[in-house]
Structures are given as C-alpha cells and as structure tokens.
N, CA and C atoms as a LAMMPS dump frame, in Angstrom:
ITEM: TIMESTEP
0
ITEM: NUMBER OF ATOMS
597
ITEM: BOX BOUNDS ff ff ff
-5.0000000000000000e+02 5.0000000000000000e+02
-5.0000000000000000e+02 5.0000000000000000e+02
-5.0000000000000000e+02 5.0000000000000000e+02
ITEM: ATOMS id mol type element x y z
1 1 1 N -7.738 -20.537 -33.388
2 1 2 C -7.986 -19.223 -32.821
3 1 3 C -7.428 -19.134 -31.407
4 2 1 N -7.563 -20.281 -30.717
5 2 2 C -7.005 -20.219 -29.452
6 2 3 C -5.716 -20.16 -28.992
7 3 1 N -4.943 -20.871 -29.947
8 3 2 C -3.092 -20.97 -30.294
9 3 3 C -2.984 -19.242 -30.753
10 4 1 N -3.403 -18.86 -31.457
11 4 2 C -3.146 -17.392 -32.156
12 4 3 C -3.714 -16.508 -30.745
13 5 1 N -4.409 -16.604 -29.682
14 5 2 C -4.427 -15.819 -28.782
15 5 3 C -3.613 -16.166 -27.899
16 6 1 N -3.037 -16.939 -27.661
17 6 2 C -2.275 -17.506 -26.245
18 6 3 C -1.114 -17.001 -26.896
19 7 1 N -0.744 -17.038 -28.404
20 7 2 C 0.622 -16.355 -28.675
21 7 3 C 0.544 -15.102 -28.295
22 8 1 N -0.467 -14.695 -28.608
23 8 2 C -0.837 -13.266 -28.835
24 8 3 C -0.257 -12.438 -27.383
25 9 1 N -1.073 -13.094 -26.506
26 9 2 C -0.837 -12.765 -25.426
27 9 3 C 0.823 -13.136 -24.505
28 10 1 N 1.216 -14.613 -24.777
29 10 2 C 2.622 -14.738 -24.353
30 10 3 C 3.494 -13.896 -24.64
31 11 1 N 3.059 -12.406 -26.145
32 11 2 C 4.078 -11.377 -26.35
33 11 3 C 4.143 -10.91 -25.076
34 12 1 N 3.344 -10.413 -24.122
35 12 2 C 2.927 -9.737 -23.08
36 12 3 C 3.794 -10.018 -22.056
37 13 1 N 4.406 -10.852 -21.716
38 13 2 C 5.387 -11.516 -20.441
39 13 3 C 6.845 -11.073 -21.101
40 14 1 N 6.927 -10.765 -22.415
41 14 2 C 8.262 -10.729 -22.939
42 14 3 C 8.736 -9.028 -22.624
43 15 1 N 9.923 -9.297 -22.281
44 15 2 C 10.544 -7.758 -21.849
45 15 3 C 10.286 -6.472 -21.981
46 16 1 N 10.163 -6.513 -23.562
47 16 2 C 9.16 -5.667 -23.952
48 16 3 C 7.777 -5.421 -23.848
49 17 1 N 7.118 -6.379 -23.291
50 17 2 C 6.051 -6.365 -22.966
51 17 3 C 5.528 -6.024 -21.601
52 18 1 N 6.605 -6.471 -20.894
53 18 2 C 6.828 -5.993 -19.427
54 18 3 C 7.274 -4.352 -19.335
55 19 1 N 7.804 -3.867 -19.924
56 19 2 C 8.118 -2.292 -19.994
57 19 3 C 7.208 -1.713 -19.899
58 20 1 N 6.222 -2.105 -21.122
59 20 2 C 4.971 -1.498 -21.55
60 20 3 C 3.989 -1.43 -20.376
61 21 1 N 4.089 -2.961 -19.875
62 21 2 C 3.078 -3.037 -18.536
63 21 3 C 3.205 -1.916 -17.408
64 22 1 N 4.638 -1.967 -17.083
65 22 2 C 4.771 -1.041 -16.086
66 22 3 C 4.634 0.371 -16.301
67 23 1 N 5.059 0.677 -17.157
68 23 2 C 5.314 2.287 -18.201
69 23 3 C 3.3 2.413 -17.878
70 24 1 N 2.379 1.757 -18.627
71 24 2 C 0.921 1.689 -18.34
72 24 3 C 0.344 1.719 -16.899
73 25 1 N 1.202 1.024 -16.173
74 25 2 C 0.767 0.964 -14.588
75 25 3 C 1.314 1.987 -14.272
76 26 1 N 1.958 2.556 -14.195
77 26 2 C 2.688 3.892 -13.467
78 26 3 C 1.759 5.159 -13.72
79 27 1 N 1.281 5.379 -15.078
80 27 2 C 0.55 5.666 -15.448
81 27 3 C -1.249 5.534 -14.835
82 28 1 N -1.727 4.888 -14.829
83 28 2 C -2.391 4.521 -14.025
84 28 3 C -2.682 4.752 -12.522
85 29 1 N -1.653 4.453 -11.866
86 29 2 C -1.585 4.293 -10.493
87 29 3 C -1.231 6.015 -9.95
88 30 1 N -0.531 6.586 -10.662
89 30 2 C -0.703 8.572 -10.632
90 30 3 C -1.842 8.781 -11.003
91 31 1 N -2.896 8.539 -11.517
92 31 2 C -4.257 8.944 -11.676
93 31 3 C -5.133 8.353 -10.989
94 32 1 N -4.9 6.842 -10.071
95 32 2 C -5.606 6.776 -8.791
96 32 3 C -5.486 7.564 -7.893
97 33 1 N -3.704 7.906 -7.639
98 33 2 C -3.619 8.61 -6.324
99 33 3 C -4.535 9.793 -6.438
100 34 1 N -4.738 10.34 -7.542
101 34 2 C -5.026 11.643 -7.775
102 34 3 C -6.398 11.575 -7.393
103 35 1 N -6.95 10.65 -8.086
104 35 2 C -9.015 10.911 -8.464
105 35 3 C -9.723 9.372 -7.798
106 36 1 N -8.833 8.696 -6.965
107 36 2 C -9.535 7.741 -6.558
108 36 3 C -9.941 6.871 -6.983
109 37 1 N -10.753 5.865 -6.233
110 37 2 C -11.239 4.712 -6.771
111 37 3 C -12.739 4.814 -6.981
112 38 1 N -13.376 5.891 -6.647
113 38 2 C -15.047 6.188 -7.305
114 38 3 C -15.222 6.352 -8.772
115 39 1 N -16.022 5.79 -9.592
116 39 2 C -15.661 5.72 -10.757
117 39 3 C -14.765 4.998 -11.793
118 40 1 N -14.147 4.304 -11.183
119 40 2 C -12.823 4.138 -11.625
120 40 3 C -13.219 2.749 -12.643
121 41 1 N -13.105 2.802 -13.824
122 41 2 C -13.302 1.911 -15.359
123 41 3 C -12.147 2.037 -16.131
124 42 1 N -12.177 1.066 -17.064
125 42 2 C -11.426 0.323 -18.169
126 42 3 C -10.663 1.921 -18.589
127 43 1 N -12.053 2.594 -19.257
128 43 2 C -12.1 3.597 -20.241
129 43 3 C -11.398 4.938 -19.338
130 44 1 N -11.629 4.948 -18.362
131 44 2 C -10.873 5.985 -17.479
132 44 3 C -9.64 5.877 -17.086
133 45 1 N -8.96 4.397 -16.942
134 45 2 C -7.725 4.083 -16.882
135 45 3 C -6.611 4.006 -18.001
136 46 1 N -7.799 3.836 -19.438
137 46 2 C -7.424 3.909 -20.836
138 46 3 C -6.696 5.907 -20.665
139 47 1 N -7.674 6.158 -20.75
140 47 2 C -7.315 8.261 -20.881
141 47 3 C -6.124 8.11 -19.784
142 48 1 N -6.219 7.889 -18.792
143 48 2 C -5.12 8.407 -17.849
144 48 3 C -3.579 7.614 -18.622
145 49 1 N -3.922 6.475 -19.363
146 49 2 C -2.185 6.046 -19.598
147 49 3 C -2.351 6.121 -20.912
148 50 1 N -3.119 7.228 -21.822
149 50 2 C -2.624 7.398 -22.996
150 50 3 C -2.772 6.403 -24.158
151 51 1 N -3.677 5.752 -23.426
152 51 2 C -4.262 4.271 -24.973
153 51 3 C -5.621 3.83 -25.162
154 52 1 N -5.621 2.705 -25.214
155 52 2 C -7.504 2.244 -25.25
156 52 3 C -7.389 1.215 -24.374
157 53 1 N -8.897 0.81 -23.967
158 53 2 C -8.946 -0.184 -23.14
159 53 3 C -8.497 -1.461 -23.211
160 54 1 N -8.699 -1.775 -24.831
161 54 2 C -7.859 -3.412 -25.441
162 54 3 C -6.349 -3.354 -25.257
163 55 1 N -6.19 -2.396 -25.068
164 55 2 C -4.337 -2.476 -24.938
165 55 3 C -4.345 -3.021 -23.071
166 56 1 N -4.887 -2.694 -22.424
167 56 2 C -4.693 -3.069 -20.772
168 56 3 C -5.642 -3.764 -20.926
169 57 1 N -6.169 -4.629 -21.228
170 57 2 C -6.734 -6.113 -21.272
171 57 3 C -5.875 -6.519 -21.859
172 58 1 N -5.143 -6.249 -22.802
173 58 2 C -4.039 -7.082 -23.3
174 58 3 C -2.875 -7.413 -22.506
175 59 1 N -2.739 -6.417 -21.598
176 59 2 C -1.487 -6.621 -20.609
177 59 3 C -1.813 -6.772 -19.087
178 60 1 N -3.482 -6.647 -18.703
179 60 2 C -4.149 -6.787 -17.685
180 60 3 C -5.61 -7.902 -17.835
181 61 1 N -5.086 -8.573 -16.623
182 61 2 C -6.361 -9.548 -16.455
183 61 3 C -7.992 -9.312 -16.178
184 62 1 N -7.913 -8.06 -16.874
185 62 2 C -9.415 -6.878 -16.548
186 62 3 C -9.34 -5.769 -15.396
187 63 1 N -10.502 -5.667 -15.122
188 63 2 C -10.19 -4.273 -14.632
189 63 3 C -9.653 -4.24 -13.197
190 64 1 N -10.598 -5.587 -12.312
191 64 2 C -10.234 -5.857 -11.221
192 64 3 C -8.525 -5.998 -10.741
193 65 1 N -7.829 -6.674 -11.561
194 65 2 C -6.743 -6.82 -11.934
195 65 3 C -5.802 -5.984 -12.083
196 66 1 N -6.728 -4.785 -12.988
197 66 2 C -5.538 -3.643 -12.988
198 66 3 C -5.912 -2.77 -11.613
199 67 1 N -6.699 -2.87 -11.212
200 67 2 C -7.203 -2.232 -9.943
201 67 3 C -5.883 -2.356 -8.762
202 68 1 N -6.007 -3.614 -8.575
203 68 2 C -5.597 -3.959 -7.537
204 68 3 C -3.902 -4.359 -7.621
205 69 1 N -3.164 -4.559 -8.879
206 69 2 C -1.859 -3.529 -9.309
207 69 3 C -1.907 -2.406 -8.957
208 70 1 N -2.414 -1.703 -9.69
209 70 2 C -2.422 -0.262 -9.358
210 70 3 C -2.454 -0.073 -8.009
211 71 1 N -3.238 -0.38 -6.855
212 71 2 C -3.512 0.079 -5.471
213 71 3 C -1.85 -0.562 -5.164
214 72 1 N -1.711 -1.822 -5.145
215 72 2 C -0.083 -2.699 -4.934
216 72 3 C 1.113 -1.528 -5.492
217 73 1 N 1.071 -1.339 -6.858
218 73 2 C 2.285 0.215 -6.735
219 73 3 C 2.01 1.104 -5.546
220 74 1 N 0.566 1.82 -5.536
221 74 2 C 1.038 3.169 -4.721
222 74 3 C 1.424 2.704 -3.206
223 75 1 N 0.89 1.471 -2.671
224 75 2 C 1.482 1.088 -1.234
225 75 3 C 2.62 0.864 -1.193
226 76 1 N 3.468 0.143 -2.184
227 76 2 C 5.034 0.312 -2.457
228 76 3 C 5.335 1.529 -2.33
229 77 1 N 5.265 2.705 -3.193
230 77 2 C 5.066 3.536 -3.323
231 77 3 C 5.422 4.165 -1.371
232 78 1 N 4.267 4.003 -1.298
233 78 2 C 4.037 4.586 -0.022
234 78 3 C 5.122 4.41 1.168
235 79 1 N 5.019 3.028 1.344
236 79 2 C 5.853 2.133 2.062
237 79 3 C 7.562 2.98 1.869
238 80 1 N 7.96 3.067 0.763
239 80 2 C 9.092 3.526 0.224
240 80 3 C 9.518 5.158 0.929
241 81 1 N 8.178 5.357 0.818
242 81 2 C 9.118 6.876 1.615
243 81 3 C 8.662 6.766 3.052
244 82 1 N 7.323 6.275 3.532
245 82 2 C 7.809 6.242 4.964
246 82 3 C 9.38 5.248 5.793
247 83 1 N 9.544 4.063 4.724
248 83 2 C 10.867 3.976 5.451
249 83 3 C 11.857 5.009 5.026
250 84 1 N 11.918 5.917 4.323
251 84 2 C 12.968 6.972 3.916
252 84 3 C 12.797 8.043 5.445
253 85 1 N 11.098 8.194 5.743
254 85 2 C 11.195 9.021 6.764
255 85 3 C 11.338 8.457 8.198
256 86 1 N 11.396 6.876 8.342
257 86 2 C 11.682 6.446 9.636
258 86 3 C 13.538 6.267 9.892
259 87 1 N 14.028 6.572 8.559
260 87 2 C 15.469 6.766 8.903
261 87 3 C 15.976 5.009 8.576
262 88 1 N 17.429 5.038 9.387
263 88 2 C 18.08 4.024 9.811
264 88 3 C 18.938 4.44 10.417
265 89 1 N 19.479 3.186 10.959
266 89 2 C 20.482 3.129 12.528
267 89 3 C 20.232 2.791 13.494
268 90 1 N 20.626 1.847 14.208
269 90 2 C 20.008 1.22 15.695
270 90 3 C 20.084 2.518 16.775
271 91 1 N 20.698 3.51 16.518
272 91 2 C 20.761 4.195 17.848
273 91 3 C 19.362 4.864 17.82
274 92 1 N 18.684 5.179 16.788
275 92 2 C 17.231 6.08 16.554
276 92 3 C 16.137 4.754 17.274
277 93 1 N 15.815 5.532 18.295
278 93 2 C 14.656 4.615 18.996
279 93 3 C 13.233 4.231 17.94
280 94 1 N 12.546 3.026 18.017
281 94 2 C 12.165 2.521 17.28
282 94 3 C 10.949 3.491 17.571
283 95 1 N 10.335 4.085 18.475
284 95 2 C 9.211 4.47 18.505
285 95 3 C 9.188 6.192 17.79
286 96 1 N 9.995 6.168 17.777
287 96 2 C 10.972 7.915 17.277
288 96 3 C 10.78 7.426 15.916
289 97 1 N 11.138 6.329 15.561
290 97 2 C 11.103 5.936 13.977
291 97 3 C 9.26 6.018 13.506
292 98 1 N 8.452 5.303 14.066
293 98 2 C 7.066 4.781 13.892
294 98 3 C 6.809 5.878 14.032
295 99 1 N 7.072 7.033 14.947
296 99 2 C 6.046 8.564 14.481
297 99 3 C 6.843 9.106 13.515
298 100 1 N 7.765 9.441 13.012
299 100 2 C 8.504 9.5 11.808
300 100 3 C 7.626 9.289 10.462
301 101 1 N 7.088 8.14 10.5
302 101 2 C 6.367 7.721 9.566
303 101 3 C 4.706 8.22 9.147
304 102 1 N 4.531 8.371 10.259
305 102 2 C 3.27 9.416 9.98
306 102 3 C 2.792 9.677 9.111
307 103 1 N 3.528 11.548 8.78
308 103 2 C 2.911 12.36 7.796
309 103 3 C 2.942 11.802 6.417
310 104 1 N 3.984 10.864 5.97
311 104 2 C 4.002 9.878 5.146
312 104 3 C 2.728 9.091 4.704
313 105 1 N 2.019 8.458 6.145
314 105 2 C 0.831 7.578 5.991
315 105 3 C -0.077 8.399 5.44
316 106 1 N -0.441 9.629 5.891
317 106 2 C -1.527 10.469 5.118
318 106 3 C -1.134 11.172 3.975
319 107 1 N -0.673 11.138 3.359
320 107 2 C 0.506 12.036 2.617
321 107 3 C -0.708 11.695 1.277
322 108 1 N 0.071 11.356 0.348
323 108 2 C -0.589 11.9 -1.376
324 108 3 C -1.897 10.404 -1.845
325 109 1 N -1.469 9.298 -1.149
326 109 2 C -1.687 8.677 -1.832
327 109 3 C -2.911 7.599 -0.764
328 110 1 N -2.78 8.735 0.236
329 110 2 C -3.77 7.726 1.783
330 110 3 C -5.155 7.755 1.602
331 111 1 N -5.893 8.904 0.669
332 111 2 C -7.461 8.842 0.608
333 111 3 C -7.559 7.634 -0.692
334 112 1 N -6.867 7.289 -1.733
335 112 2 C -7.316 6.073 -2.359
336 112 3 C -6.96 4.517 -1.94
337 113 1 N -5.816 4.993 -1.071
338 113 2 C -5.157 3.396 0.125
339 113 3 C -6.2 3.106 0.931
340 114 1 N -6.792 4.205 1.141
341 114 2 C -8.466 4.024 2.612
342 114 3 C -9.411 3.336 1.704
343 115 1 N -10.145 4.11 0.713
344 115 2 C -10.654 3.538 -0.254
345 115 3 C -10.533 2.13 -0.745
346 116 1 N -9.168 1.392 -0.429
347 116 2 C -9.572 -0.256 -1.585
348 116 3 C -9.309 -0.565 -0.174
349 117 1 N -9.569 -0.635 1.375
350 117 2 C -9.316 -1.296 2.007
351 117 3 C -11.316 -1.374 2.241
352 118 1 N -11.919 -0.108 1.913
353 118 2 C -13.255 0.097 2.381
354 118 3 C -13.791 -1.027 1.064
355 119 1 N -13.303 -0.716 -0.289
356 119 2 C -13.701 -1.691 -1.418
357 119 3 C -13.8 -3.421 -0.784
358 120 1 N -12.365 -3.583 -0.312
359 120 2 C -12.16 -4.613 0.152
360 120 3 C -13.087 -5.406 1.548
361 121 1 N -13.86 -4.832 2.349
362 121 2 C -14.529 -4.485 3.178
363 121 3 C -16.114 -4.807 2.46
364 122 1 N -16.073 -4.04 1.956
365 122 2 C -17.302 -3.855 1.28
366 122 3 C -17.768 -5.016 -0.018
367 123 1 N -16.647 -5.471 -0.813
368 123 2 C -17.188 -7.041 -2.016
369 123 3 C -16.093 -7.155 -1.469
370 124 1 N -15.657 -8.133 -0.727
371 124 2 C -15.2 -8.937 -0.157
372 124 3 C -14.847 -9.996 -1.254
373 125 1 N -15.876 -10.389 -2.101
374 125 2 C -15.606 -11.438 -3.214
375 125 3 C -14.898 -11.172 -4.233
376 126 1 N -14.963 -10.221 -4.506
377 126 2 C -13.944 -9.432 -5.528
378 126 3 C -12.74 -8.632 -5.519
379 127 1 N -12.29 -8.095 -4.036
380 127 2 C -11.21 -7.298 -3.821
381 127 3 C -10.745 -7.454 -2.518
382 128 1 N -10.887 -8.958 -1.631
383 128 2 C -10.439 -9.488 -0.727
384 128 3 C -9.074 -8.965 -0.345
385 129 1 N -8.418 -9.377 -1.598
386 129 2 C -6.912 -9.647 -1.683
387 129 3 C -6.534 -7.723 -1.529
388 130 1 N -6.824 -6.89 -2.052
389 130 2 C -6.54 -5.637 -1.709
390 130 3 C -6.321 -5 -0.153
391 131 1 N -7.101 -5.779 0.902
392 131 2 C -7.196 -5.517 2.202
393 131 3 C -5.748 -7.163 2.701
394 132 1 N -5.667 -8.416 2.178
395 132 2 C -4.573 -9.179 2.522
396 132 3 C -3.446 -8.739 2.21
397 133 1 N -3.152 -8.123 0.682
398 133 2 C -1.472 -7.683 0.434
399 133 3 C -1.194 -6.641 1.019
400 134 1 N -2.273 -6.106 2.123
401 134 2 C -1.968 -4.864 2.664
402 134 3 C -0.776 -5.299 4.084
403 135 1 N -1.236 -6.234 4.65
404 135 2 C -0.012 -6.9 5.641
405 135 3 C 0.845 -7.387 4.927
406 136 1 N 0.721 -8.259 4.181
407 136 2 C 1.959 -8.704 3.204
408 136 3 C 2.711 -7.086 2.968
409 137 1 N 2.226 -6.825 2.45
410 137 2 C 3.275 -5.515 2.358
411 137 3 C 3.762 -4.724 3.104
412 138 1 N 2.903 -4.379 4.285
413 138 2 C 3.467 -3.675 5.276
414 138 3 C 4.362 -4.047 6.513
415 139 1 N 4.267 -5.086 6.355
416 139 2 C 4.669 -6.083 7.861
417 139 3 C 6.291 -6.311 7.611
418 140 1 N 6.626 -6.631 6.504
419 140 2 C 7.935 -6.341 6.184
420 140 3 C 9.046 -5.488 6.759
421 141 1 N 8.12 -4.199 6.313
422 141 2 C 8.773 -2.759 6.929
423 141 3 C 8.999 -2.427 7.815
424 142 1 N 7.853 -3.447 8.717
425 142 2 C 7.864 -2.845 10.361
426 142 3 C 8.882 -3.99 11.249
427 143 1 N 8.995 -4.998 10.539
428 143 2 C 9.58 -5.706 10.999
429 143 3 C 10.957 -5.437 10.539
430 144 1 N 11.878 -4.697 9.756
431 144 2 C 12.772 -4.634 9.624
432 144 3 C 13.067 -2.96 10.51
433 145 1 N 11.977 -2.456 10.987
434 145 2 C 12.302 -1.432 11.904
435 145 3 C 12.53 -2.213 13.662
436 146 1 N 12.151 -3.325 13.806
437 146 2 C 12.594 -3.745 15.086
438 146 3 C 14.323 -3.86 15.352
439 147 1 N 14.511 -4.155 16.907
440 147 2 C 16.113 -4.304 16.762
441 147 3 C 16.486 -5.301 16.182
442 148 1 N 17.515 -5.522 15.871
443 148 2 C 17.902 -6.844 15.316
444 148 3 C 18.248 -7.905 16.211
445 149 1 N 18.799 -7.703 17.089
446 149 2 C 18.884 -8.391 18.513
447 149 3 C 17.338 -9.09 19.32
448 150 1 N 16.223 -8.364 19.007
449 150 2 C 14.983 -9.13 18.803
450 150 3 C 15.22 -10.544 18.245
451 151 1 N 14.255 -11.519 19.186
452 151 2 C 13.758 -12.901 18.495
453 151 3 C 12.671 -12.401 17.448
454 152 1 N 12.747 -13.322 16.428
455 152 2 C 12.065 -13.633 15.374
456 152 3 C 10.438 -13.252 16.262
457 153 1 N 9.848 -14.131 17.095
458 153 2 C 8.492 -13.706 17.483
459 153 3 C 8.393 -12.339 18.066
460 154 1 N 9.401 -12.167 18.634
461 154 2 C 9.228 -10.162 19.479
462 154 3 C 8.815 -9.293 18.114
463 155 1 N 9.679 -9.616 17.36
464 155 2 C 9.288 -8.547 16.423
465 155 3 C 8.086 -8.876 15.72
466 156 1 N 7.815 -9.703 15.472
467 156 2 C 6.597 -10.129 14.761
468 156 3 C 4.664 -9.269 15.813
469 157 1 N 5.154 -10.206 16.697
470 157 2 C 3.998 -9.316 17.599
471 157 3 C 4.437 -7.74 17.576
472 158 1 N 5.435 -7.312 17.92
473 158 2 C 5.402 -5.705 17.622
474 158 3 C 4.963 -5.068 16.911
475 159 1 N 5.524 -5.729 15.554
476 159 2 C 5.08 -4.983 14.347
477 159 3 C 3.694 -5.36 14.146
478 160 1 N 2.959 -6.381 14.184
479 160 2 C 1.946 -6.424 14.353
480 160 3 C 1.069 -5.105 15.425
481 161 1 N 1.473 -5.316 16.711
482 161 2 C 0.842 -3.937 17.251
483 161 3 C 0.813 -2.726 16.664
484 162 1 N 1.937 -2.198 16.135
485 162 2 C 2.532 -0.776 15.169
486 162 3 C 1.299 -1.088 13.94
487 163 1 N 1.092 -1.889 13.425
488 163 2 C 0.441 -2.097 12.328
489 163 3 C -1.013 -2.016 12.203
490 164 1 N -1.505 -2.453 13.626
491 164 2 C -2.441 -2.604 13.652
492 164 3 C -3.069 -1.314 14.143
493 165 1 N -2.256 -0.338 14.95
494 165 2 C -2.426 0.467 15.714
495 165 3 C -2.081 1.962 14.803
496 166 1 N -1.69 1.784 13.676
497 166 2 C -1.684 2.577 12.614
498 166 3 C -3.014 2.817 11.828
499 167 1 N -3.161 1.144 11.774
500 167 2 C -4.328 1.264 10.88
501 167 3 C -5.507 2.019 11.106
502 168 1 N -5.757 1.885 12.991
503 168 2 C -6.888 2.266 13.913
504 168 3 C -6.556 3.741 13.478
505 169 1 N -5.73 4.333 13.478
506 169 2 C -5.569 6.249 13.402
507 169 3 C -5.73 6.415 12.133
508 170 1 N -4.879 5.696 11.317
509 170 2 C -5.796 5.758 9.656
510 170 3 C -7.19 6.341 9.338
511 171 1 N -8.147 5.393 10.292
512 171 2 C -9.312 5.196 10.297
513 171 3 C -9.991 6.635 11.006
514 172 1 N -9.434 6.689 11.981
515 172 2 C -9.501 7.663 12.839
516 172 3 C -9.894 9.167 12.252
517 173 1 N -8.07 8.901 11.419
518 173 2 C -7.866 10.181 10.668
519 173 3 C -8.877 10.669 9.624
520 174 1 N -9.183 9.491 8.912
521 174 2 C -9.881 9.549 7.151
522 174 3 C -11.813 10.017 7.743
523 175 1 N -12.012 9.338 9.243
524 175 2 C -13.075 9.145 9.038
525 175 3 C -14.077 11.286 10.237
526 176 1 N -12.666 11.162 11.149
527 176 2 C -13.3 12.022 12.357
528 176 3 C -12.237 13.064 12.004
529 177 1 N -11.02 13.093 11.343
530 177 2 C -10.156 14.322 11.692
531 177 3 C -9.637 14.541 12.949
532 178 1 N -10.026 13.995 14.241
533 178 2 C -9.651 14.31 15.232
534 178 3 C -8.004 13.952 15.491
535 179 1 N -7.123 15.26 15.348
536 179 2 C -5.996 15.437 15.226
537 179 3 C -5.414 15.053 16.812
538 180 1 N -6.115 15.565 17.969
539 180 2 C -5.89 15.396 19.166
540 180 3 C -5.818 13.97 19.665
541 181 1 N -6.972 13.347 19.111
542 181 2 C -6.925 12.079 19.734
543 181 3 C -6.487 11.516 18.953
544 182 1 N -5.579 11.534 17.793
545 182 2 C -4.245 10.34 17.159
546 182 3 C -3.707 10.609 17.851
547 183 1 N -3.289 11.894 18.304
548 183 2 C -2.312 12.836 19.472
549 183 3 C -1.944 11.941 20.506
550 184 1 N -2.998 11.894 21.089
551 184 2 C -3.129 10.809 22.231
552 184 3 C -2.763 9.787 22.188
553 185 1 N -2.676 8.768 21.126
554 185 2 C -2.841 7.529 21.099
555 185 3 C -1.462 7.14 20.452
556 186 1 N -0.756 8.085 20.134
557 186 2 C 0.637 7.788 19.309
558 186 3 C 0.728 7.881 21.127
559 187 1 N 0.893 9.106 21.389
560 187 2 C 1.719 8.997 22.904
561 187 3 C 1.799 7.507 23.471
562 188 1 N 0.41 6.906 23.918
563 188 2 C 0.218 5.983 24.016
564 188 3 C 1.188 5.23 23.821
565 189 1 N 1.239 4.82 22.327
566 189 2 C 2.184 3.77 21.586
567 189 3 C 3.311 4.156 21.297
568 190 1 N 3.802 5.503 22.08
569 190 2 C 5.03 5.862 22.302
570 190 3 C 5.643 5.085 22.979
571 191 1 N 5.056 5.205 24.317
572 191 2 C 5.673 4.649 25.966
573 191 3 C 5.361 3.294 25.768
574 192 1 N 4.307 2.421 24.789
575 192 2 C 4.775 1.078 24.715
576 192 3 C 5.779 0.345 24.101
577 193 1 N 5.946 1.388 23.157
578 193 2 C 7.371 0.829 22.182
579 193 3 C 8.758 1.057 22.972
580 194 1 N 8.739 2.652 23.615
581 194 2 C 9.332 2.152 25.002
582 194 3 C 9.606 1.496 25.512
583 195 1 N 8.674 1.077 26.185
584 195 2 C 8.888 0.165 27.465
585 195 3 C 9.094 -1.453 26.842
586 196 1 N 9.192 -1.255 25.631
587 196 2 C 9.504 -2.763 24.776
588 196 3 C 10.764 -2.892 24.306
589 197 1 N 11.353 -1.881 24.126
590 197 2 C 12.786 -1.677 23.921
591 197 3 C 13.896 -1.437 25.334
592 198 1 N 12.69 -0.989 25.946
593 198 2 C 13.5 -1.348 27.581
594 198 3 C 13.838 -2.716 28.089
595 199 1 N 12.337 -3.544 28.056
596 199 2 C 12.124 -5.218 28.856
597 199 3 C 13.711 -5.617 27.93
C-alpha cells in the first residue's frame, strides 16, 4: 500500500503534474487576493480552483502548505509589478524609484500579504516561514535597485533600511490610514536615500 502511494504521488512532480499544480495554484492564489485569509480551508480552496479537496492534497502537502504557496505567488506577484513601477536605468534616482513602488505595495493583493505576516505573528509554529520568505523575497528587489557601483554591504544595509521602513508604513497604512504621516516619513526616507547616493 505504501509503494502504490509513493507512486501515486511521484505522478505529481512529473510535468504534467506540475502544470496541474500551478494551473491549481494560480487559481487559488486569485481567490486569496480577493477574500483573504479569514476562513480560508481545504474545501474553499477546492471551489475557488474548480476540484475537490483530494485533488490539492494530492498535489499539496495540506492546507498549511497550500497556504503558504499561495501567499509565495501573490508576493511574486506583487514584487513583479512594483519593480515594473520602480522602472530601470541608473540615471532614475534610487529614492524616485522606492516611492515609485508604493501604490503597487497597497495595490490588489496588500490586505491578504498583511494578513499571513499577522498569521505568521500570531502561530508562529505553524506559519513562521510566511513572515521569513517575506525578506527572502523582497530583499532581492531592493537590492538590485541599489547602484551597481555600491559594495556588496552598502547595498545590503540599504535595502535592508527601504525594507524595513516599508514594512513600518505597511503597518501604518493597513492599521491607522494615516495618509499624511506615510507622507512624512517617505519624505524622510527620501533625503536619506539621498544623502546615500550622495556620500
């Protein structure tokens, strides 16, 4: 019985099986952005991609699993058009780029991105990793927005600041609305990105 499931399942890694996965996750991950992570089960992820729940246990390691795929697309996702809206070209100042990115961060998919970082926050034992691949993923981006003429550590601490200092208005944004005081605080991290591209 155990040979007949491990086959069963090794279909699952095969090309075709990988289509299916993603074709199901895509699926999926448009009905997080949409309705969030309150509620969110086997059987509800089943209706949104058009099958039953044994089919995404078959191609998902349960629910946690497909959870936290799903959240991993829409930050790709995400990631993908704010670098579309921070541009390219060394002559576009880097801090011109980082507010660029903005309306992007709040855009379609930021009230369920807030959500698995609060999940993550909140069972810690179970959805840790949802709040870690969040730097893994983002840190990339910001680091390929530094100059290139940057040392390896300049940019690293930068983007770290940008990152971290995003996250704080995130928070800001999702939790007070106060439009004025992100206002403020981009300015802020205007004139430091500035004055970092000046030194």
């Amino acid at each position: 019985m155990t040979e007949e499931r491990t086959g069963y399942r090794r279909s699952a890694k095969s090309p075709r099986g990988e289509a299916r996965r993603r074709e199901l996750l895509d699926k999926v991950a448009d009905e997080l952005g949409v309705n969030g992570l309150v509620d969110f089960s086997l059987r509800r992820a089943a209706r949104a991609a058009g099958t039953t729940h044994k089919v995404l246990l078959y191609h998902f390691d349960g629910p946690e699993d497909l959870l936290t795929q799903a959240v991993l697309q829409l930050r790709e996702r995400r990631i993908s058009r704010a670098m579309e809206a921070a541009g390219e070209g060394p002559d576009r100042p880097l801090a011109d780029r980082v507010r660029s990115m903005w309306p992007t961060l709040i855009g379609v998919e930021s009230g369920v991105l807030d959500q698995a970082i609060g999940l993550a926050m909140y069972d810690a034992g179970r959805y840790a990793d949802l709040a870690r691949s969040a730097s893994r993923q983002y840190l990339p981006a910001l680091l390929s927005l530094c100059p290139d003429a940057w040392e390896e550590q300049r940019k690293t601490e930068v983007a770290e600041l940008i990152l971290a200092t995003l996250r704080g208005f995130l928070i800001e944004w999702r939790t007070s609305g106060d439009a004025a005081g992100i206002e403020a605080g981009f300015a802020a991290l205007v004139r430091a990105l500035e004055r970092e591209e000046r030194a």
